[in-house]
C-alpha positions in Angstrom: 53.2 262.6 121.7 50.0 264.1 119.9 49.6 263.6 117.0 48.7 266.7 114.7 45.0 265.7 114.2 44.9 265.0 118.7 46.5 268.8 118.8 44.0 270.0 116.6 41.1 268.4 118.0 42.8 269.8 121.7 42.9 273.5 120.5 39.3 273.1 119.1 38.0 272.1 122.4 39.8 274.3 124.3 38.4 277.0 122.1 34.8 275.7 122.3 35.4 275.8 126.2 36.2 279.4 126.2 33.5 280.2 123.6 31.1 278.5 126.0 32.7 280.1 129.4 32.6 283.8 127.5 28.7 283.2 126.2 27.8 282.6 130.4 29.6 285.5 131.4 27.8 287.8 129.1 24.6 286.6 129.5 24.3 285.4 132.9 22.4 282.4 133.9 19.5 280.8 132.0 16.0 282.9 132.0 13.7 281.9 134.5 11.2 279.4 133.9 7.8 280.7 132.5 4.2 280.3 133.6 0.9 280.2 132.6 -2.1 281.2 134.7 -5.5 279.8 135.2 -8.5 280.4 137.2 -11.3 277.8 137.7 -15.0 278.1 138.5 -16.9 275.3 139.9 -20.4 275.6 138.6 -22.8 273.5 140.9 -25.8 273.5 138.8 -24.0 272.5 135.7 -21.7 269.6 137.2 -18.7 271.5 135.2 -15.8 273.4 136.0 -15.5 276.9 134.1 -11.4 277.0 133.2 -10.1 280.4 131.8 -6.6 281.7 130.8 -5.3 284.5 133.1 -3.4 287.4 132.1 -1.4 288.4 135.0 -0.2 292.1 133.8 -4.4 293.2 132.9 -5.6 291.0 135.3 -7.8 289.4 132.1 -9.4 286.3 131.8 -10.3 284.0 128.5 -12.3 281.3 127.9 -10.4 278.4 127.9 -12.3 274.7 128.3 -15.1 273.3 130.1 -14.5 270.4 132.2 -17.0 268.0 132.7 -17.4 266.2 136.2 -19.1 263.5 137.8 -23.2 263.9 137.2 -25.0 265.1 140.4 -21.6 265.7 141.9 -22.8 269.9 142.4 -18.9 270.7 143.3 -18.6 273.1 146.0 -15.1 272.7 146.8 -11.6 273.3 144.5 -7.5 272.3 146.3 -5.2 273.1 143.1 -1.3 271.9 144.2 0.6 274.8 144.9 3.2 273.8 141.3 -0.4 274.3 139.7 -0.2 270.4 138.7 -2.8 269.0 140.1 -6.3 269.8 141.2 -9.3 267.9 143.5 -12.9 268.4 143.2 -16.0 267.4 146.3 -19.0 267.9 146.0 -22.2 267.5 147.7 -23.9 264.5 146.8 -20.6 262.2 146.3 -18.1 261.2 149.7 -15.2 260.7 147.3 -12.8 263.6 146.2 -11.9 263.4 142.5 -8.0 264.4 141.2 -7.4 265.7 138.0 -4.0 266.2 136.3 -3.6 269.8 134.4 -2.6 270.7 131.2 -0.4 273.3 131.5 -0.5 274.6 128.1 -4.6 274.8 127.7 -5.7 274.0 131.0 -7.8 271.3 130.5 -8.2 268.4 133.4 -7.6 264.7 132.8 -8.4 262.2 135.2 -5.8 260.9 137.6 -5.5 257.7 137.5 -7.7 255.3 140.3 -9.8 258.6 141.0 -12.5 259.3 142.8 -10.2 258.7 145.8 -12.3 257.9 149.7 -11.2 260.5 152.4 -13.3 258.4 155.0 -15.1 261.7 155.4 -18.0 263.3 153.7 -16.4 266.3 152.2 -17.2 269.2 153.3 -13.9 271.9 152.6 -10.8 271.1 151.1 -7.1 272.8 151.7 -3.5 271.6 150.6 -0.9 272.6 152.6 1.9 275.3 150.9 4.2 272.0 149.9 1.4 270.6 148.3 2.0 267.2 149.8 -0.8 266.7 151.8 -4.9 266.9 151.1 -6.9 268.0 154.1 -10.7 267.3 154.0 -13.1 268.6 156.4 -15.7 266.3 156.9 -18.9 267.7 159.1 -21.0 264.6 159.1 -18.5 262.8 160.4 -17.0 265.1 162.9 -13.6 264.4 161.5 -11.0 266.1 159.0 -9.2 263.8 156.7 -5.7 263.5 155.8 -4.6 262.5 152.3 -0.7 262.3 151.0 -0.7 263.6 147.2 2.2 261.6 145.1 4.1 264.7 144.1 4.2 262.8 140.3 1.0 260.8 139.8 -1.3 263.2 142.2 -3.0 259.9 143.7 -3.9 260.3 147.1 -3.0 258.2 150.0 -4.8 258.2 153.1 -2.6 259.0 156.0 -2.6 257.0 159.0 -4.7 257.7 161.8 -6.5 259.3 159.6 -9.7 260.8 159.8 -9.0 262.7 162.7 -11.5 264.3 165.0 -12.3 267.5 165.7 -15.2 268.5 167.7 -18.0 271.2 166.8 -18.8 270.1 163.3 -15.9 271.3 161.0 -16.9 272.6 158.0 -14.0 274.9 156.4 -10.2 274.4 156.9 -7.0 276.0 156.1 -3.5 275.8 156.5 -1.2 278.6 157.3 2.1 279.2 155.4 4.6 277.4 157.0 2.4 274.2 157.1 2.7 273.7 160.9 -0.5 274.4 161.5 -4.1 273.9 160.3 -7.2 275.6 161.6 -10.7 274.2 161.2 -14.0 275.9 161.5 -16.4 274.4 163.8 -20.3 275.5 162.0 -22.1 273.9 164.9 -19.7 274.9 167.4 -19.2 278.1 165.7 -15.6 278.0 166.8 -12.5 277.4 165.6 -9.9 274.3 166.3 -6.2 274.2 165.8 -3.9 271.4 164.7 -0.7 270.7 164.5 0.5 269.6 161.6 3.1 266.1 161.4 5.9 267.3 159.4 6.6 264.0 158.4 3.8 261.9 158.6 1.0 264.6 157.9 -1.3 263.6 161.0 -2.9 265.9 162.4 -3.0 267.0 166.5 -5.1 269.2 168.3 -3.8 271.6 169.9 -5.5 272.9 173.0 -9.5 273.8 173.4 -11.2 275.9 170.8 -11.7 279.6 170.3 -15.1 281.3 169.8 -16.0 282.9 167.1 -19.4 285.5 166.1 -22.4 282.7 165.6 -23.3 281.6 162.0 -19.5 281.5 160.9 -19.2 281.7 157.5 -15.2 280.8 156.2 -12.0 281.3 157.7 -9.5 283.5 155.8 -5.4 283.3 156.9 -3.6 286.6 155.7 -0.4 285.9 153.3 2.4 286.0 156.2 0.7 283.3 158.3 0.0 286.3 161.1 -3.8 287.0 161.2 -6.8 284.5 160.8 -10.0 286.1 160.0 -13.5 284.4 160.1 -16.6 286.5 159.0 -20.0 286.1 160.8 -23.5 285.4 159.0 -25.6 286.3 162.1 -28.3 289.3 161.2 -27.4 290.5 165.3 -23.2 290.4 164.2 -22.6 290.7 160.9 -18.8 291.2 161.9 -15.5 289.6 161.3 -13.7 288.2 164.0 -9.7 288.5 163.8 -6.8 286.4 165.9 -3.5 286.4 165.9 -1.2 283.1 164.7 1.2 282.1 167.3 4.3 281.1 165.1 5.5 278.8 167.6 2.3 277.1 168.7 0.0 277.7 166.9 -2.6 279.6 169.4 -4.9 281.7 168.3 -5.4 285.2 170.8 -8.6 287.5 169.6 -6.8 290.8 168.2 -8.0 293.6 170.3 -11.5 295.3 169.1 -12.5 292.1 167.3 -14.8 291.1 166.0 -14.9 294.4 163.4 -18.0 295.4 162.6 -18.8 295.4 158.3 -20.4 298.8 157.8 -24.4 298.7 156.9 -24.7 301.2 154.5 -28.7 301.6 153.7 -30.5 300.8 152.5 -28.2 297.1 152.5 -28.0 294.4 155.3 -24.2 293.2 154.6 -23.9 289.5 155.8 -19.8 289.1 155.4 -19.6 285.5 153.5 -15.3 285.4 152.8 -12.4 287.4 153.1 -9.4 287.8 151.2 -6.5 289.4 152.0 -4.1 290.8 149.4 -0.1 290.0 149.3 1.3 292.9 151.1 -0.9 292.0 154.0 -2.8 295.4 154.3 -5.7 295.3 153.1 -8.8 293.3 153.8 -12.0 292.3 151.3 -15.2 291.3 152.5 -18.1 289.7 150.3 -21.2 290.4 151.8 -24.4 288.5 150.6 -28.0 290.8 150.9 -26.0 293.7 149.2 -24.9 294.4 145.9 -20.8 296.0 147.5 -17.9 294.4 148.1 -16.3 296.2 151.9 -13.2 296.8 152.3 -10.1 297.6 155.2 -7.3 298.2 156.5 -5.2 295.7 158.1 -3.0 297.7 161.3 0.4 296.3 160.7 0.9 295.8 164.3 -2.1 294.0 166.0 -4.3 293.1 162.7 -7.3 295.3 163.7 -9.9 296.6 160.5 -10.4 299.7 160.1 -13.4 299.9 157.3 -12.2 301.7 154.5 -15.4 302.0 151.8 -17.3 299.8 149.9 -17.0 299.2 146.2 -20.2 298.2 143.6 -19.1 294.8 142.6 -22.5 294.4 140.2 -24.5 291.8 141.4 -26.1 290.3 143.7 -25.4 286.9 145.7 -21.7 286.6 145.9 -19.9 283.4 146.5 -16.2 283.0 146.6 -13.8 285.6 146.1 -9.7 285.1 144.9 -7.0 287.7 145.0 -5.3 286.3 141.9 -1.4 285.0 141.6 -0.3 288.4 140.9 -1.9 290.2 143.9 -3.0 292.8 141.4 -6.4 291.7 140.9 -9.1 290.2 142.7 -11.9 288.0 141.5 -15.9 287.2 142.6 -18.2 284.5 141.8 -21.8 285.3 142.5 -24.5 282.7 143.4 -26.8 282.9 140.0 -27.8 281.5 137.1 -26.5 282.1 134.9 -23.3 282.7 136.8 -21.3 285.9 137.0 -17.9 286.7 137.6 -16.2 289.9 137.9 -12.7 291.2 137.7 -11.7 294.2 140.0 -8.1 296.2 139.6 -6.7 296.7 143.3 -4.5 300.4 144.0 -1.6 299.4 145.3 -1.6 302.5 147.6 -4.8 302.9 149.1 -6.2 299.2 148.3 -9.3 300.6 146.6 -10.4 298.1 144.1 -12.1 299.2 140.5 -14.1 297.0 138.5 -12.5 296.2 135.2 -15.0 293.6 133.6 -18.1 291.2 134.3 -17.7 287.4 132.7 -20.6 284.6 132.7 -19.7 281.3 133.6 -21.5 278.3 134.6 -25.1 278.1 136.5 -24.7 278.8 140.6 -20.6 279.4 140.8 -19.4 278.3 144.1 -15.7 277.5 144.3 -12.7 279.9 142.6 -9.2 279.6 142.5 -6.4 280.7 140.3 -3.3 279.2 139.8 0.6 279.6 137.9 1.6 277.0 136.4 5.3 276.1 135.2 5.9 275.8 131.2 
């Protein structure tokens, strides 16, 4: 029998239980989690790493730290984790990658501890595949790209084994598309490009068939957002096109798109030597950097095959550019350019027509290289 203080204490509870029930139903579930955004510029000349707050709605950026690396490192290489938690660093004069922890409420860096971690290769391109458990290194001394497991809680890497793994025709850039079954590596020497299969358990990496060719002087390889289209621009002053393939989903094969390579329009008086792509979420639309002009060229993607169809060229202010980043939004897109001291510019893209609009013109560090942006969890 209760007593009246249990009965009391029963129809409290029950009460509070309906209070509670009848609060979920007229609110729904729990708001989502926030984010903050970042983008980060590797500065060569200064040994530093430019870190700025990122409005996503304006497309804005804000001075938010300087972080200080290794001395004589000259970075030319930035992998962030795809939860925006950790981020790796190589430079030129250094074999070792360095890991950083982020501070996702200023951005700032802090050492992970036991970094600078060895690859076994000297680095020279970095990716993390979309799960953000595993590091890939190309490393063209050494003929070779390395495989690294990230500890989804520390960020400390761990060599995989087997690993490095070679590749053939002096791999300089690599990325992995969005499934993570497969990586492609680009072959400078070679001037091809290789494809891998990627371990889903392990991380090793195979190689999967012979190479493809690609226009000579390859600059960096570009994969579109769906994991459909790989695009590598050519440097050569004879080419000055990109060449496009097409992903196999199943295996991995790369087959040229017909027309390619696309040749980047030479309005005069420029030369326009394509340096990177990017290709913006929807998958429609391509941008070309070109160095020896002061434009940024753009196209459009056919939905079917992948060809480029030149669309115009945009001023993007200055001269020499580097790296260019469509940012987490896919509203905006951002260049580094190759001076000191550094630029960096923010353009506005049309969701319609892809045209892109300059919206502002930063300085960062001396000689930019590297750029990525990230979201990070609150």
């Amino acid at each position: 029998m209760l007593s009246v203080g249990d009965a009391t204490f029963k129809i409290l509870g029950i009460g509070l239980l309906a209070l509670s029930l009848a609060a979920c139903g007229a609110d729904g579930p729990p708001p989502p989690t926030g984010y903050k955004y970042y983008a980060y510029v590797a500065n060569t000349l200064d040994d530093a790493v430019s870190a700025f707050s990122l409005d996503p709605d304006t497309g804005a950026l804000t001075p938010a730290a300087t972080i200080a690396l290794k001395a004589n490192l000259q970075p030319h290489s930035l992998a962030v984790t795809p939860s925006g938690k950790f981020a790796y660093v190589a430079g030129s004069y250094y074999t070792s990658v360095y890991a950083y922890s982020i501070d996702a409420a200023t951005g700032a860096w802090n050492g992970v501890p036991g970094t600078p971690f060895s690859p076994g290769v000297h680095p020279s391109g970095m990716t993390i595949d979309p799960s953000g458990r595993y590091l890939y290194v190309a490393g063209y001394d050494d003929a070779a790209v390395a495989a690294l497991r990230i500890n989804a809680d520390t960020g400390r890497l761990t060599v995989v084994p087997g690993s490095p793994f070679p590749v053939a025709g002096g791999p300089f850039k690599i990325a992995v598309e969005p499934k993570g079954k497969f990586a492609y590596v680009l072959g400078a020497d070679a001037a091809t490009v290789t494809a891998l299969a990627i371990d889903g358990t392990t991380g090793a990496l195979t190689v999967l068939g012979g190479p493809v060719g690609v226009g000579t002087e390859p600059q960096s390889l570009t994969i579109d957002p769906e994991g459909r289209r790989l695009y590598v621009p050519s440097f050569d002053i004879n080419s000055k096109a990109i060449s496009a393939f097409a992903i196999d989903a199943a295996t991995g094969a790369l087959t040229a798109v017909p027309g390619s390579p696309f040749a980047v329009p030479q309005p005069p008086p420029y030369m326009l030597f394509p340096e990177e792509v990017a290709v913006e979420p929807s998958g429609r639309f391509a941008y070309a950097i070109c160095l020896g002009s002061m434009t940024m060229t753009y196209f459009d993607i056919d939905a079917v095959t992948g060809a480029l169809t030149p669309s115009a060229a945009v001023t993007s202010i200055w001269n020499s550019p580097r790296a260019i980043v469509v940012g987490p939004t896919g509203r905006h897109i951002y260049v580094t350019y190759s001076t000191a001291p550094g630029n960096l510019t923010i353009h506005e893209i049309d969701p319609g027509s892809g045209a892109v609009f300059l919206d502002n013109v930063m300085t960062t560090g001396n000689y930019p290289s590297a750029l990525v942006t990230v979201r990070i969890a609150q």
